[in-house]
N, C-alpha and C positions, 0 to 999 in steps of 0.2 A: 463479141459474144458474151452473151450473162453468163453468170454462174451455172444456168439450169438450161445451158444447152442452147437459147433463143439468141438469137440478132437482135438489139436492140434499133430502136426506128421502124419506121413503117417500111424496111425493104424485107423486113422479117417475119409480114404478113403478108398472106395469098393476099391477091386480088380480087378485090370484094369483101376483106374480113372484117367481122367485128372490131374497132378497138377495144385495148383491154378496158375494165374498168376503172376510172381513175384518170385516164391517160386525157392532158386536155386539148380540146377541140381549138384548133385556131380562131383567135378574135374577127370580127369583120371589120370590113375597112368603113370610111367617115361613113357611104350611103349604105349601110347595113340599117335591114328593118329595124321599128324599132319594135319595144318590146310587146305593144299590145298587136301589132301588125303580125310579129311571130307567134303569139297565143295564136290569133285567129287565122292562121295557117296549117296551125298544129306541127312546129317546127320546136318548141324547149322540149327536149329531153325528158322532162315529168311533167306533166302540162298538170295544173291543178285540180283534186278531185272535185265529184259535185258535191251542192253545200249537205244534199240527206244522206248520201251514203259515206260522210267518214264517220270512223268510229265514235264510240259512245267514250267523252271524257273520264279522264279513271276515279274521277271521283263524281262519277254521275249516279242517279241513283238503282237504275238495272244493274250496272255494277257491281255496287255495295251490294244488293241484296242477291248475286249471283256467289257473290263471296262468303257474303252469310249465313247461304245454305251450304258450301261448300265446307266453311269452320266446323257447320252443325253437324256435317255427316262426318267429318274429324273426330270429333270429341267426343260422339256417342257412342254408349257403352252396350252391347247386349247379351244377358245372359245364356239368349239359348237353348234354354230349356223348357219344356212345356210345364207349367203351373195348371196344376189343378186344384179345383176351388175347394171350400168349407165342406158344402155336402156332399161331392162327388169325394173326398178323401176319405172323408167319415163312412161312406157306405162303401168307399175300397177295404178301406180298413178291415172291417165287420168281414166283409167276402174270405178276406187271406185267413180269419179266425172260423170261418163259418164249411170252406170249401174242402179242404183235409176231411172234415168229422163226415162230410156229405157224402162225399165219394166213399169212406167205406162203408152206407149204407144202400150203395147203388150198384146196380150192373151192367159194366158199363154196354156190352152190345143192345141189354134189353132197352138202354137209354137212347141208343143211336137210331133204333127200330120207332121212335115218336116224335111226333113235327115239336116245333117250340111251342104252342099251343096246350099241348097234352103233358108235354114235359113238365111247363108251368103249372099242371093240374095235381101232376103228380109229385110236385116238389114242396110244393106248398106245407103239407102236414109236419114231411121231415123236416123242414126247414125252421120251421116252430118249435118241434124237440130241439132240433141242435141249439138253437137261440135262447129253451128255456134252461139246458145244460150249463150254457157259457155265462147264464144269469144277468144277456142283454134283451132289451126293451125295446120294443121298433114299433113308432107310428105307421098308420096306414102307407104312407108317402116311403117311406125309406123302406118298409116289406117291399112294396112294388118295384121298386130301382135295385131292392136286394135279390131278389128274383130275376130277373132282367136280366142282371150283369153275371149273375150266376150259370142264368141259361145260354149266353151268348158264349159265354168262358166251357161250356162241357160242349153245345153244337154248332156254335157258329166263331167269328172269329177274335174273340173278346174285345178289347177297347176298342177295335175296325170297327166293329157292327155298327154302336153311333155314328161316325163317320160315314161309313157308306149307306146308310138308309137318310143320309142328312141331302134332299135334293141338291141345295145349291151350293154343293162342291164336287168340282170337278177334278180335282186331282188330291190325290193322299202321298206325303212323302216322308216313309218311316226314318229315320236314321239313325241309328240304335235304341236302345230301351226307353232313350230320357229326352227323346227330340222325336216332333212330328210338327209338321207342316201342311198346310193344306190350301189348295188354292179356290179364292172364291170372287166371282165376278172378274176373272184376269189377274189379280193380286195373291201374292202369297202372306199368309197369315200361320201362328202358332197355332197350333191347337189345343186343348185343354185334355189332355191322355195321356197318359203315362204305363207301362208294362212293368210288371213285377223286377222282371230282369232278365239278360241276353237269353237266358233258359228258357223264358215265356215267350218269349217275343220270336226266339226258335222255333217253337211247335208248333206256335199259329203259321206263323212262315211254311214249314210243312205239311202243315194241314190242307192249306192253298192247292200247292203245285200236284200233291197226292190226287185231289180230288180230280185232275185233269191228265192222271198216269205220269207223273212227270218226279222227280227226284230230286231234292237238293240236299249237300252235305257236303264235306271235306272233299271228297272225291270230284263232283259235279258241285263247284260255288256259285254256278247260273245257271239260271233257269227262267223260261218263259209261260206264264202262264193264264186262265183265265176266269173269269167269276163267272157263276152260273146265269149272271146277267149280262154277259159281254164283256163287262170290265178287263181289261190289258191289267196285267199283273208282271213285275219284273222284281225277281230275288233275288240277291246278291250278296253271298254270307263270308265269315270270315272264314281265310287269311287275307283275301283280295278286300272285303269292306274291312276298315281300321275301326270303325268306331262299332262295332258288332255287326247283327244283321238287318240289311237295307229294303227297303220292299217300297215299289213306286207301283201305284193303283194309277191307270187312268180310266175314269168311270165315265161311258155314256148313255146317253139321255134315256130312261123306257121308253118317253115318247117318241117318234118316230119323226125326225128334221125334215121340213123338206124345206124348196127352195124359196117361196113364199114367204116360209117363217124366217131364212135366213136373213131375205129383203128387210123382212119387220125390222130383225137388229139391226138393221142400216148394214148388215155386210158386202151389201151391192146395191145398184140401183135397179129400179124397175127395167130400162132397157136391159140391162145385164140378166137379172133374171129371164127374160123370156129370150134373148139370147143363148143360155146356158138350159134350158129347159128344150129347145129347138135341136141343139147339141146332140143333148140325150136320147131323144126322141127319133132322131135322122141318123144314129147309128155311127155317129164321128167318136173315132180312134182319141181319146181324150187321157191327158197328165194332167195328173195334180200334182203342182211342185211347191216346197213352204218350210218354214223351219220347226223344228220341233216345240209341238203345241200347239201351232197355229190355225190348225181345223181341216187338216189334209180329209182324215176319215172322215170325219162330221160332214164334209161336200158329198162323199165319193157315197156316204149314204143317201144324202139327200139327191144327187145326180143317177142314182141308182132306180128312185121311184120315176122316172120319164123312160123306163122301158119297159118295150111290149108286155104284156103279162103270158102271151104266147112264146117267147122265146126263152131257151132255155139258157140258165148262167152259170156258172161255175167260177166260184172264188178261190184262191190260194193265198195263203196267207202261214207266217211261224206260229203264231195264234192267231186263232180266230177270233175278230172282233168285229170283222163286218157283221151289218143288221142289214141286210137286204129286205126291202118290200115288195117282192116279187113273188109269185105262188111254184115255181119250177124254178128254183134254186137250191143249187147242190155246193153247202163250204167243204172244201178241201182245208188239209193242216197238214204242215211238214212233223216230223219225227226227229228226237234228236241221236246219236249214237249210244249203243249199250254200252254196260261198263266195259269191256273187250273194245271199246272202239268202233264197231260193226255196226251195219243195219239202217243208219242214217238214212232219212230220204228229205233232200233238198226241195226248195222251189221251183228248181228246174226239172226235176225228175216229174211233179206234178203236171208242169207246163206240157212235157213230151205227152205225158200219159191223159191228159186230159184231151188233147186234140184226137182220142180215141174213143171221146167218150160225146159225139158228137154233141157241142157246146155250141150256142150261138150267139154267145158272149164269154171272155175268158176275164177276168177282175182280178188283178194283184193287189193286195195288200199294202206292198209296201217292195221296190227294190232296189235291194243293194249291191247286185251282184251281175256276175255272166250268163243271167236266168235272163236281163235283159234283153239278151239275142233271144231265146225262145219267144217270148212275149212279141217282138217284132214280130219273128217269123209266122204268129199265129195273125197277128193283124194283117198281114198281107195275103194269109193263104181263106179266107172267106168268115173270118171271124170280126167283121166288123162291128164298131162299137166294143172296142175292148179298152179297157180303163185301169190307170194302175197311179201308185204318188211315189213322190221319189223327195229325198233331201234335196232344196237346192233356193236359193233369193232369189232368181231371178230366172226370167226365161231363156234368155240369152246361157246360162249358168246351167238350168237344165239339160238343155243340149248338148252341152259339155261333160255334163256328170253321166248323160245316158252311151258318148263316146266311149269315154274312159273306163265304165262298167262292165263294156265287151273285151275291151280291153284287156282287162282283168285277166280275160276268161285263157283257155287255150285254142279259141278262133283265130286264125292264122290266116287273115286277111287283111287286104289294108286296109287307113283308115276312110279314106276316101270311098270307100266300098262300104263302112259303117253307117258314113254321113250321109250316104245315098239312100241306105235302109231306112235312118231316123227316118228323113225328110218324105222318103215316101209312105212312111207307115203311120207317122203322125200327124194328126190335124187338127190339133189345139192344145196349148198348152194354157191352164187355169194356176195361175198365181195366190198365192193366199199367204197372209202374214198376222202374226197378232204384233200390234205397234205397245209403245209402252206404257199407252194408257190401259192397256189390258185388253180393247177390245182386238176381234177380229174380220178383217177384211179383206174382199178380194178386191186384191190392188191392181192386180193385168187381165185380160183375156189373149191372147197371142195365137195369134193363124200361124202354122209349118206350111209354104208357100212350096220351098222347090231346093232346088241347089243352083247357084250362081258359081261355076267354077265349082271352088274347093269348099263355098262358105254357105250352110244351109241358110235360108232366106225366108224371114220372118217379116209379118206386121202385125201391129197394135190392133185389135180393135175397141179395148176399151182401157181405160188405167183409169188409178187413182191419185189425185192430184192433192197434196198437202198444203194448206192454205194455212191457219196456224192453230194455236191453244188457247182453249176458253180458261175463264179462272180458275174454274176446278181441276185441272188437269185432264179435260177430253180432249183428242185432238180433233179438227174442224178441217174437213177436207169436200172436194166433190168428186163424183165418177165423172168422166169424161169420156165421151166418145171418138173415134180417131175421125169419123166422117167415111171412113172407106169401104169402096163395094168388097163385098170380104166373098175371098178366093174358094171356100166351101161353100158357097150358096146352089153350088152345082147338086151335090149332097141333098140338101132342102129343098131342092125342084125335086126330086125323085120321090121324096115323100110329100109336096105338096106345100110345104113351108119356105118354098121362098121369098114370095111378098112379105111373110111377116118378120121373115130373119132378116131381108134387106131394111125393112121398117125398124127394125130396133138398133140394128149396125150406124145409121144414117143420121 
């Protein structure tokens, strides 16, 4: 017996076991193969690899330069903070000297009562007293930006305004007074803005969340909210934000996405488009599953315009941020609790109340929760074509996250009686990722088939296949079709689209 309990020799292994590692194999007698005999048997123990896939030598040159960028992101130093230039400081400057004298010659509700147009007209005169007071000089060019910044600072949301009227940025991310971030084409970038101090960057903060009834402060330090263009707004002040108060914009498009243009950016391929267009169109129970950022809502708008314009829809949503293109569409918004804690009205509360308000489509925003069972239960009781996105990488992962969501809840069933719900309620799951070249694409298409046993039972009908990276850092991939007759074409006879959903499945 060893130390550690075993028999030594082979009577101290079952029959049939591994030897240990280490342990040697007995020699063979004079007629034992020889050795290129046992290669091509496949009888050594580590038979050799082939000549292209062993590694790359450690001093090859992929290598070095995988390490060289590694040193680089080592050793780089970043400050951090937004830098604003020569003339945007100089016309800040002038503002912080200019804004005190202005205000007390204005009033302020009379000022709130005129668009920035009229305000600009009427700011104009005083603004030239105060400036010949302070016994500054202003070219035509720095009056215009001095006005500007003036009027966005009393009606709109000072340093934000540039930002958000700047098209091609899609995300704003404040993070206290002396740091902003903004993302642009997929990449995040500094921005050139700066806020007076926690106090400024405060009120603008409240300005936001006020304009949509909503509240932030010590008491409530979140809040959800929206811009008069759609834009998702999310605040987050101190004690919970350390570095002051946080404010994350996410802005979309005026124009209105549809699938077509998504195609354009390469986010699918043409059979996928008219696939997912077939989708919408033939009233299939459809998820959008992806991680944050990756274009859940930008789809669920653009899958929105392939319904009837005769049916009616109804959204839910904590904010509203769907753009529906449909002429009978009614958004829903949940409610958060008063200060007593009282009054709240959840996503679920709508889901109940909406299937009263005969819908002929019901559209979640987004779920997180045990609202998930309502949302089934509406797709199975004559609401078909109901569409909702959910956190989740993968389809397989979705289904899981939409178990676990019921779960949650206090539904006292099992779960085999959930997975039964999914499987019956769901009939496609739409994948979408942004990879880390910035762009975004839908990487799966996924049929809800049925249940086998205990395990809901899924196929591909389309993925995206990773091929590799161009010099610039794009990545280079294809859509790919599965080739299979896909299990909802039943769906697409009824409305007339099955030859061409079998056509692009194929």
């Amino acid at each position: 017996m060893s130390a550690f309990g075993r028999k030594n020799g082979p009577s101290g292994m079952g029959a049939g076991a591994r030897p240990q590692f280490g342990v040697a194999r007995p020699m063979g007698g004079g007629n034992a193969a020889a050795p290129e005999e046992k290669a091509e048997k496949g009888g050594e123990q580590f038979p050799p690899l082939p000549q292209d896939s062993a590694p790359s030598a450690p001093g090859s040159a992929a290598s070095a330069d995988a390490r060289a960028r590694l040193d680089e992101r080592m050793n780089s130093v970043h400050s951090g903070e937004s830098e604003v230039g020569g003339f945007e400081a100089s016309v800040h400057k002038i503002k912080e000297q200019v804004l005190p004298r202005l205000l007390e010659r204005v009033d302020p509700e009379a000022a709130a009562t005129l668009t920035k147009d009229e305000l600009s007209e009427e700011f104009r005169p005083i603004i030239m007293e105060v400036l010949a007071e302070l016994k500054v000089t202003l070219n035509r060019r720095e009056q215009f930006a001095l006005e500007k910044v003036l009027v966005d600072e009393l009606l709109g949301f000072g340093p934000l305004e540039e930002l958000l009227n700047d098209p091609d940025i899609s995300d704003i991310m404040v993070n206290g007074p002396d740091q902003t971030y903004v993302e642009k084409k997929g990449k995040l970038v500094i921005a050139p803005i700066r806020f007076r101090d926690e106090q400024h960057l405060f009120q603008i903060a409240q300005r936001i969340v006020n304009q949509v009834g909503r509240r932030v402060d010590q008491t409530t330090p979140l809040a959800d909210a929206r811009l008069k263009d759609g834009s998702r707004v999310n605040v987050i002040v101190p004690p919970l934000s350390l570095r002051g108060t946080a404010i994350s914009i996410r802005k979309f498009s005026e124009k209105p996405i549809t699938l077509d243009m998504l195609q354009g950016f390469g986010s699918m391929s043409e059979k996928m488009c008219t696939a997912l267009k077939i989708a919408g169109a033939c009233r299939m129970n459809i998820v959008i599953s992806g991680g944050t950022g990756s274009g859940k809502t930008t789809m669920l708008n653009a899958l929105s315009k392939m319904i009837d314009p005769g049916e009616r829809v109804l959204t839910i949503e904590d904010a509203a941020e769907l753009r529906l293109q449909q002429p009978h569409w009614l958004p829903l918004e949940t409610r958060p609790p008063n200060l007593e804690g009282q009054g709240a009205i959840t996503i679920g509360d709508l889901v109940k109340n909406a299937l009263r308000m005969r819908p002929d489509r019901i559209i979640l925003g987004e779920i997180r929760g045990a609202e998930c069972f309502d949302l089934l239960a509406a797709m199975n009781t004559g609401h078909d074509g109901s569409m909702c996105t959910l956190h989740a990488n993968s389809p397989r992962e979705c289904l899981g996250r939409m178990e676990n969501m019921i779960l949650m809840g206090d539904i006292k069933i099992p779960k085999e009686a959930i997975s039964r719900q999914i499987a019956e309620s769901v009939d496609l799951i739409v994948q979408v990722k942004r990879l880390r070249d910035g762009s975004r694409r839908t990487t799966d298409i996924t049929e809800v088939i049925g249940m086998e046993g205990d395990v809901i039972v899924t196929q591909n009908l389309f993925k995206f296949e990773y091929l590799d990276e161009s010099e610039d850092g794009k990545i280079l991939g294809e859509f790919r079709s599965s080739g299979l007759r896909p299990y909802t074409l039943e769906k697409a006879r009824q409305f007339g689209f099955d030859q061409a959903y079998l056509e692009a499945c194929l």
